[in-house]
C-alpha positions in Angstrom: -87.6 -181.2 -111.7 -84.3 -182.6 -109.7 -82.3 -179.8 -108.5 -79.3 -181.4 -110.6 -81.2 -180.4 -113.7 -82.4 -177.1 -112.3 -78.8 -176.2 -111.9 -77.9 -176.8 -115.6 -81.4 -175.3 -116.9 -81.3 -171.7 -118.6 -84.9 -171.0 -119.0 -86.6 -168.6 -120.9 -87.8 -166.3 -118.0 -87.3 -167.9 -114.4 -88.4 -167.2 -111.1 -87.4 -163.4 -110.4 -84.7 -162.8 -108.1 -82.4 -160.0 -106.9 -79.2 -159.1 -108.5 -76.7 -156.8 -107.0 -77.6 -153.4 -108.7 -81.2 -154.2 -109.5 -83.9 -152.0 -108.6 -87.0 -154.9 -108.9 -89.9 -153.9 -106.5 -90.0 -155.0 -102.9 -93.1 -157.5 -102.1 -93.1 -156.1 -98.9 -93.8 -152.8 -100.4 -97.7 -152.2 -99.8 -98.0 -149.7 -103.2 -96.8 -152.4 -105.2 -98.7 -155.2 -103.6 -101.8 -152.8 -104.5 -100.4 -152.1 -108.1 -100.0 -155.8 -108.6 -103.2 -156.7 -108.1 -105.0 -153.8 -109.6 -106.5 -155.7 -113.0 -108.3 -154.5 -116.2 -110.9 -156.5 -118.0 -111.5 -156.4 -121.8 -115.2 -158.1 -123.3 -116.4 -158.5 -126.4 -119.5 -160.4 -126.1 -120.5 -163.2 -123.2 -117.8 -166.1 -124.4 -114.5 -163.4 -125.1 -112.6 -161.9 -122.1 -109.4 -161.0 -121.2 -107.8 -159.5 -117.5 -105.0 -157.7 -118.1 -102.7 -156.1 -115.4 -101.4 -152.7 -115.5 -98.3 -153.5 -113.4 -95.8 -154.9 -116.6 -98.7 -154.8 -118.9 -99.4 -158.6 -118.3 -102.2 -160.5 -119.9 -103.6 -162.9 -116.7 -105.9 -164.2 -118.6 -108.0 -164.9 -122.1 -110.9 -166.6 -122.7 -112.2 -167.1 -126.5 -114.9 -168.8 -127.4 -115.5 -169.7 -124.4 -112.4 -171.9 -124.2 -109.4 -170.5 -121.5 -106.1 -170.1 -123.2 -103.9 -168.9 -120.6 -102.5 -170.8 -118.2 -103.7 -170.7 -114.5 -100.3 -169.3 -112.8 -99.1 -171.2 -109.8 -96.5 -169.7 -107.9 -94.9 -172.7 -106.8 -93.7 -173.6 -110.3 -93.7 -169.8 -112.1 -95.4 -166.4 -111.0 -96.4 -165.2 -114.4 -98.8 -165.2 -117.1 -97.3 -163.2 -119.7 -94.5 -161.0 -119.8 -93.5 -157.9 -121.9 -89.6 -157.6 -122.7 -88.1 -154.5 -122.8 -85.9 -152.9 -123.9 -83.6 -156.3 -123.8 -84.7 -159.8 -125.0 -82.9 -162.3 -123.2 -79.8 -162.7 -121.0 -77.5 -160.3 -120.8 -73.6 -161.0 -120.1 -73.3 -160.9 -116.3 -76.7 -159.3 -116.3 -75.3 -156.0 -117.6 -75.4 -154.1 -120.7 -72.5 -151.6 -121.7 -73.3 -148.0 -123.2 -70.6 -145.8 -124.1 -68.6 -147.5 -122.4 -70.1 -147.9 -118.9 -71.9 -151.0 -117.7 -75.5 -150.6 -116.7 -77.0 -153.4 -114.6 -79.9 -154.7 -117.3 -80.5 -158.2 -116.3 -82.9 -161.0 -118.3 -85.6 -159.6 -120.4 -85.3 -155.8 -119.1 -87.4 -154.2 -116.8 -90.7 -153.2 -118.4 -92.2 -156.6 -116.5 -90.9 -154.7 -113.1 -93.1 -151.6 -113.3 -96.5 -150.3 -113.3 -97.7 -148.7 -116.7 -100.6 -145.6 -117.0 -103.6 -146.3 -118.7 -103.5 -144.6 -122.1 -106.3 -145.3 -123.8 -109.6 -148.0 -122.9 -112.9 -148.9 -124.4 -114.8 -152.4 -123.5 -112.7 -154.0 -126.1 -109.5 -152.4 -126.4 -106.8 -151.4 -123.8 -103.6 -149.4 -124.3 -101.1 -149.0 -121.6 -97.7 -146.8 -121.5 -94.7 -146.6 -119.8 -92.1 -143.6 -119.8 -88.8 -143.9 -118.9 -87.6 -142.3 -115.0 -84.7 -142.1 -112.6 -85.0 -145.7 -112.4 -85.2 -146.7 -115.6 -82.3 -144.5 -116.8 -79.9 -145.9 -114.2 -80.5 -149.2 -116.1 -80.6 -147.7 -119.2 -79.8 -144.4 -120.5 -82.2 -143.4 -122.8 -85.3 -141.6 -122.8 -88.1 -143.9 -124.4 -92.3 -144.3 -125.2 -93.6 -147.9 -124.4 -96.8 -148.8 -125.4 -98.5 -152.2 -125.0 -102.0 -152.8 -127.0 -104.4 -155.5 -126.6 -107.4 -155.7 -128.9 -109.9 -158.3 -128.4 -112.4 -159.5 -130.8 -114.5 -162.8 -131.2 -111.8 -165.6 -130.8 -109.1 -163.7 -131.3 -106.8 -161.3 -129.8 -104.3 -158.4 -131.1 -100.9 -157.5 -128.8 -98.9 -155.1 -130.3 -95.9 -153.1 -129.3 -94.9 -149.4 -129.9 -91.7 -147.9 -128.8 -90.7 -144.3 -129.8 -87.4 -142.2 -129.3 -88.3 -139.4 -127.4 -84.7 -138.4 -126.6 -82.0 -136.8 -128.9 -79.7 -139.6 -129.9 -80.2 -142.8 -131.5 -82.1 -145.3 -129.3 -81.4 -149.2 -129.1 -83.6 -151.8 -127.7 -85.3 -155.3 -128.2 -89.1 -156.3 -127.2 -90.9 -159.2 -127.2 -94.0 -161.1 -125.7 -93.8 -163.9 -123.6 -97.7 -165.4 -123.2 -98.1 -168.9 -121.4 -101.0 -171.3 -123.0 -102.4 -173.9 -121.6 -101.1 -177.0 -122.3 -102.7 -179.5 -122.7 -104.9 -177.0 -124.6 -108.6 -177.2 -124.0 -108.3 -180.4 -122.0 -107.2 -182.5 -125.4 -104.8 -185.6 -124.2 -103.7 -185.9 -127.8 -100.0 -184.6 -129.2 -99.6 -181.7 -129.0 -97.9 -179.9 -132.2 -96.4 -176.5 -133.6 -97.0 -176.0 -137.5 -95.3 -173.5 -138.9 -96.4 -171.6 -141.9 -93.2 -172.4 -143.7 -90.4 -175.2 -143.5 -88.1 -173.9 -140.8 -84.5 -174.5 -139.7 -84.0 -178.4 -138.0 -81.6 -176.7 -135.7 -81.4 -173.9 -133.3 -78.9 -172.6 -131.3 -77.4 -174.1 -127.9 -78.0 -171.7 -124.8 -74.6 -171.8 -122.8 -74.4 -171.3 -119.1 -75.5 -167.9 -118.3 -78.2 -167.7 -121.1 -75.6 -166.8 -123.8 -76.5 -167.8 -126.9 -73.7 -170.2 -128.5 -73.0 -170.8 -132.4 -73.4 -174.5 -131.8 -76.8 -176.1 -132.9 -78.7 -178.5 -131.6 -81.2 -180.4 -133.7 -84.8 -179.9 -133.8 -87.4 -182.7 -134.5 -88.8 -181.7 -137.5 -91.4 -183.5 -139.4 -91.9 -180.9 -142.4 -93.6 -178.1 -141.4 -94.8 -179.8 -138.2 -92.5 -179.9 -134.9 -94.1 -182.4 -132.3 -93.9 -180.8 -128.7 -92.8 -183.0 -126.1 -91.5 -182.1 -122.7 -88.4 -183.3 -123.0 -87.8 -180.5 -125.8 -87.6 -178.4 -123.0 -85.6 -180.1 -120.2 -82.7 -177.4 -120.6 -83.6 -174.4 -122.7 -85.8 -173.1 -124.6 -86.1 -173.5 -128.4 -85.0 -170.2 -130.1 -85.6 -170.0 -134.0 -83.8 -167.4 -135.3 -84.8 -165.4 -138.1 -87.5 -167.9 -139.1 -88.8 -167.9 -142.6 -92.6 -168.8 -141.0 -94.8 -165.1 -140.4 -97.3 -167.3 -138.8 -98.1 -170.7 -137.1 -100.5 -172.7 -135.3 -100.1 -174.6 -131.7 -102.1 -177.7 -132.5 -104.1 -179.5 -129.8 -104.3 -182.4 -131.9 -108.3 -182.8 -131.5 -109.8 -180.3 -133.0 -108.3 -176.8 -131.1 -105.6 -174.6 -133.1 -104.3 -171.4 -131.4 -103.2 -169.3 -134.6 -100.5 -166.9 -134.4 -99.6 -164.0 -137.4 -96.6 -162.0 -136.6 -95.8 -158.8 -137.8 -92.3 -157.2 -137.2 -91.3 -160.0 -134.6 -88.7 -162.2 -136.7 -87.8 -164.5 -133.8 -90.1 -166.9 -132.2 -89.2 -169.1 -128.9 -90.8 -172.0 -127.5 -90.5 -171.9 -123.9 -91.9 -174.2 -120.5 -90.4 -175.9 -117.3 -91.3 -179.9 -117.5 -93.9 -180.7 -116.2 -95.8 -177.5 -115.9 -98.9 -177.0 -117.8 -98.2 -174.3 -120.2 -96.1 -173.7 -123.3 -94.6 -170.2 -123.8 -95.2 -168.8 -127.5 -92.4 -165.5 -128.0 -92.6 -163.5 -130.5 -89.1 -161.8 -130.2 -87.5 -158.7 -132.5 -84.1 -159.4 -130.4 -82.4 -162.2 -128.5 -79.6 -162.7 -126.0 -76.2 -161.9 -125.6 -74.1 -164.3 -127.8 -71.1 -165.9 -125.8 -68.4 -163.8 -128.1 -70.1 -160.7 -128.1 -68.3 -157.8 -125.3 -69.3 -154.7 -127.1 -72.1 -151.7 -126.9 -75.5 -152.3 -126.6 -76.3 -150.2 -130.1 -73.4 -153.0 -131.3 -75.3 -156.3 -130.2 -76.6 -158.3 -132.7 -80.7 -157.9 -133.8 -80.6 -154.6 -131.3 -83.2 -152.5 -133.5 -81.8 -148.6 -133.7 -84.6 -145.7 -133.7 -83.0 -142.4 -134.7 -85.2 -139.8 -132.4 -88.0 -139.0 -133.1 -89.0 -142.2 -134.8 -91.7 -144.7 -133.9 -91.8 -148.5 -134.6 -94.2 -150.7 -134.0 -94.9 -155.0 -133.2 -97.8 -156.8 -133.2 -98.9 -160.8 -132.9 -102.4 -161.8 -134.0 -103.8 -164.7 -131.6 -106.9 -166.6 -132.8 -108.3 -169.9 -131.5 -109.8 -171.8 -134.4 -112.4 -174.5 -132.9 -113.4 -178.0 -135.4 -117.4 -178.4 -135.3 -116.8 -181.1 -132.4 -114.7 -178.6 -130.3 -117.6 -176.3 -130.7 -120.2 -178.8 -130.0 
């Protein structure tokens, strides 16, 4: 990619880097380097596995049926796997949110991908992890919160959900989403590549202006039905946000025989997200989105912010199963 093009691109989730006010860990910091590389693998049988990292409750990798769906990160191009957003999807104006009136620096996607979660529950199969909020968290945002990541693996498929609970005394905003990169090509096919979508969606989504605002001017989406071809140049300056979509499932089509099916329960966004020409495509399941370009107000005022009242639990999941034609499985 030129570094004309890089200049005018507003990806989905870039390279991390330091903003004034951010608290991100250091590299250099030997307790995080540790954390960071501390991994937890999930089995269920010889041909279904999945690693999954503590530190931002990251899945690094999933094999099913003996096929690997995740893609193989390279640092050189993008240092993760699969991020958890929280308790912001998106950019932020200025990379700050406003709550009662103060600004709070809460940059793109939130924090939860910066820090390490405890182990909650774990079996062979089944992992839960859980973050709490702290000092640091609260001087991004003020509000006392229970995180929970799932991942449930089974026999070609795999179960993610998300679980956030208002354990303080006033009402709680916040947005989550997950952000898995899969292989693409997937399983090797050279074929085009397609997304079909359970229903007919929108043949437009909406521009993402400089700073990763989202504008109220569309840009057209090649739609053949049901079935959206996925070619790089798709992706040359933003990611493909559909808002709202009508589809509660959909399948990333190899085109020789591999589907990757996706259910969604409680997410009612999905983004299609990669950098041409890396080998992955990013499918996010989002409850929230990005700042729009007129919006200035409070956090509990930003559009698709979901409100717990305390007490209150809510909870996200995505279904991901590969489905595999007799050849594939030959």
């Amino acid at each position: 990619m030129s570094s004309a093009r890089r200049r005018d691109h507003y990806p989905c989730f870039p390279q991390p880097r330091r903003r004034k006010g951010a608290r991100l860990p250091s590299p250099a910091s030997p307790a995080i380097l540790s954390a960071m590389s501390e991994t937890i693998l999930l089995e269920a049988g010889a041909d279904d596995r999945a690693e999954i990292l503590p530190f931002g409750a990251e899945m690094l990798s999933w094999r099913a049926r003996g096929v690997e769906l995740v893609w193989a990160k390279d640092q050189k191009v993008w240092d993760r796997t699969a991020p958890v957003l929280f308790p912001v999807v998106g950019w932020t104006r200025d990379g700050r949110a406003r709550v009662d009136g103060r600004d709070y620096p809460l940059s793109l996607h939130g924090f939860a991908w910066t820090k390490r979660f405890d182990i909650a529950e774990r079996r062979e199969d089944f992992l839960r992890l859980a973050l709490v909020d702290d000092a640091e968290t609260r001087a991004h945002y003020p509000f006392a919160f229970h995180f929970e990541a799932e991942f449930k693996l089974s026999p070609g498929a795999l179960d993610n959900a998300l679980i956030v609970t208002n354990t303080g005394e006033r009402p709680l905003p916040y947005a989550c989403g997950l952000h898995p990169a899969f292989r693409w090509p997937l399983a090797g096919s050279p074929a085009e590549h397609a997304i079909v979508f359970e229903k007919e969606e929108s043949g437009e989504v909406p521009v993402i202006a400089p700073g990763g605002l989202f504008s109220r001017r569309p840009r057209p989406v090649p739609l053949d039905g049901r079935r959206m071809p996925l070619r790089p140049e798709l992706f040359a300056r933003e990611a493909l946000c559909f808002l709202n979509a009508r589809s509660r499932s959909l399948v990333y089509d190899n085109g020789a025989g591999a589907r990757l099916a996706v259910e969604l329960d409680g997410f009612p966004h999905i983004a299609f997200w990669t950098l041409p020409p890396a080998p992955y495509l990013c499918v996010e399941p989002w409850t929230g989105h990005g700042d729009p370009e007129d919006f200035f107000g409070d956090l509990c005022e930003k559009p698709s912010m979901r409100i717990l009242a305390p007490g209150e639990s809510a909870r996200h999941g995505a279904r991901f199963a590969l489905e595999l034609d007799a050849v594939m499985r030959a």
